[in-house]
C-alpha positions in Angstrom: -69.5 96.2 162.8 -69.1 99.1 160.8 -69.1 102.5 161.7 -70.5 105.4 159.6 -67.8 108.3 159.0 -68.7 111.0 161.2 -66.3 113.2 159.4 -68.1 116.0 157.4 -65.4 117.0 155.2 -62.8 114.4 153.4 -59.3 114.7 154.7 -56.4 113.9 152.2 -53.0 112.4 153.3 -50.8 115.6 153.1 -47.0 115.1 154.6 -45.9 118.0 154.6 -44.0 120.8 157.9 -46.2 123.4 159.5 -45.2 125.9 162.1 -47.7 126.7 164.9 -47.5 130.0 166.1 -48.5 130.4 169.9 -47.4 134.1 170.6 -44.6 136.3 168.9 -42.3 134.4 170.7 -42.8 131.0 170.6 -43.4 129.0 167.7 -43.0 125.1 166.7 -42.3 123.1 164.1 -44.7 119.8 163.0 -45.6 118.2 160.2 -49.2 117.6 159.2 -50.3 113.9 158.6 -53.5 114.8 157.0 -55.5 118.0 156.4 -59.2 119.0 155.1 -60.9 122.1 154.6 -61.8 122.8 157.7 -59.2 121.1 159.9 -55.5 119.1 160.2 -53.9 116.5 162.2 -49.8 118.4 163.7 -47.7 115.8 164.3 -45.7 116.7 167.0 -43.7 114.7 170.2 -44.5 117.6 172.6 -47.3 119.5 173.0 -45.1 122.6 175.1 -48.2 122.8 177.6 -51.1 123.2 174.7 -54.4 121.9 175.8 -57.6 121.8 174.3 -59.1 125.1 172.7 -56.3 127.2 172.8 -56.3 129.3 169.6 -52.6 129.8 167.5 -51.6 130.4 163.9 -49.9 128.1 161.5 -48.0 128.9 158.2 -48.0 125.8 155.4 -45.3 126.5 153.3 -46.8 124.5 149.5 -43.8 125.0 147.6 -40.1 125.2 148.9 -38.9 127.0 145.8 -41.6 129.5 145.9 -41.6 131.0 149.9 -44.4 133.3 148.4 -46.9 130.1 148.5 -48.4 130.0 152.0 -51.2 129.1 153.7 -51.4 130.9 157.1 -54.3 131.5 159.4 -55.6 130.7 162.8 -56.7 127.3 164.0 -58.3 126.1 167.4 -56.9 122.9 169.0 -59.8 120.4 169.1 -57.8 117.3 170.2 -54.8 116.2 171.7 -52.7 112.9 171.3 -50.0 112.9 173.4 -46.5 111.3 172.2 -48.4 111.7 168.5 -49.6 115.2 168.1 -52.7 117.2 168.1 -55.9 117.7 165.6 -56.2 121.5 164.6 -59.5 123.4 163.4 -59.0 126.1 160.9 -61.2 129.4 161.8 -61.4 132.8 160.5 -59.6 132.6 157.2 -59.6 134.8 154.6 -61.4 133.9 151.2 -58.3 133.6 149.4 -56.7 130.9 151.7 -59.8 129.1 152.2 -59.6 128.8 148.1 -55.8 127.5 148.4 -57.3 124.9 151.1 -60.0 123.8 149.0 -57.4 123.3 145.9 -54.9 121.5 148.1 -57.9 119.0 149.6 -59.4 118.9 146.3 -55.6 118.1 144.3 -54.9 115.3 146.7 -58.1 114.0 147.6 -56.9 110.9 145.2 -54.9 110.2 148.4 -57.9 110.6 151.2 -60.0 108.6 153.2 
């Protein structure tokens, strides 16, 4: 039996580190799996006492020679797999990092699924 993609925007294979921001003083270092427009899978071996909906901020760092390349915004955590890492969704971006999202899906999508 098949099952229909219930996903409404591709996600690309995108191995790449991410911090996650929870307040000023606590951040975290993951590495995404796979990201979309709209959303991103963290992995991570702890979840420091996340759960479900809690709102942070992430930084992508795109190029390590070029520290000016970042996509940064706030996400909302929409799942949780513990021991693996949890599923992110971006909200309240600006136009200009939605853009860099859309290029970075749309540059890789040769790797999605």
């Amino acid at each position: 039996m098949q099952y229909p993609n219930r996903r409404l925007y591709n996600r690309v294979n995108f191995l790449r580190p991410i911090l996650i921001i929870i307040d000023p003083q606590v951040s975290i270092n993951g590495r995404l799996r796979d990201i979309s427009t709209k959303a991103a899978f963290v992995e991570m071996k702890y979840n420091v006492y996340l759960k479900r909906d809690d709102e942070l901020k992430f930084k992508i760092q795109m190029d390590n020679e070029d520290p000016e390349s970042v996509i940064e915004g706030n996400a909302r955590i929409s799942r949780i797999a513990p021991g693996e890492g949890l599923a992110i969704y971006f909200f309240d971006l600006s136009a200009a990092q939605t853009k860099q999202l859309e290029q970075l899906v749309a540059s890789n999508s040769s790797n999605g699924y």
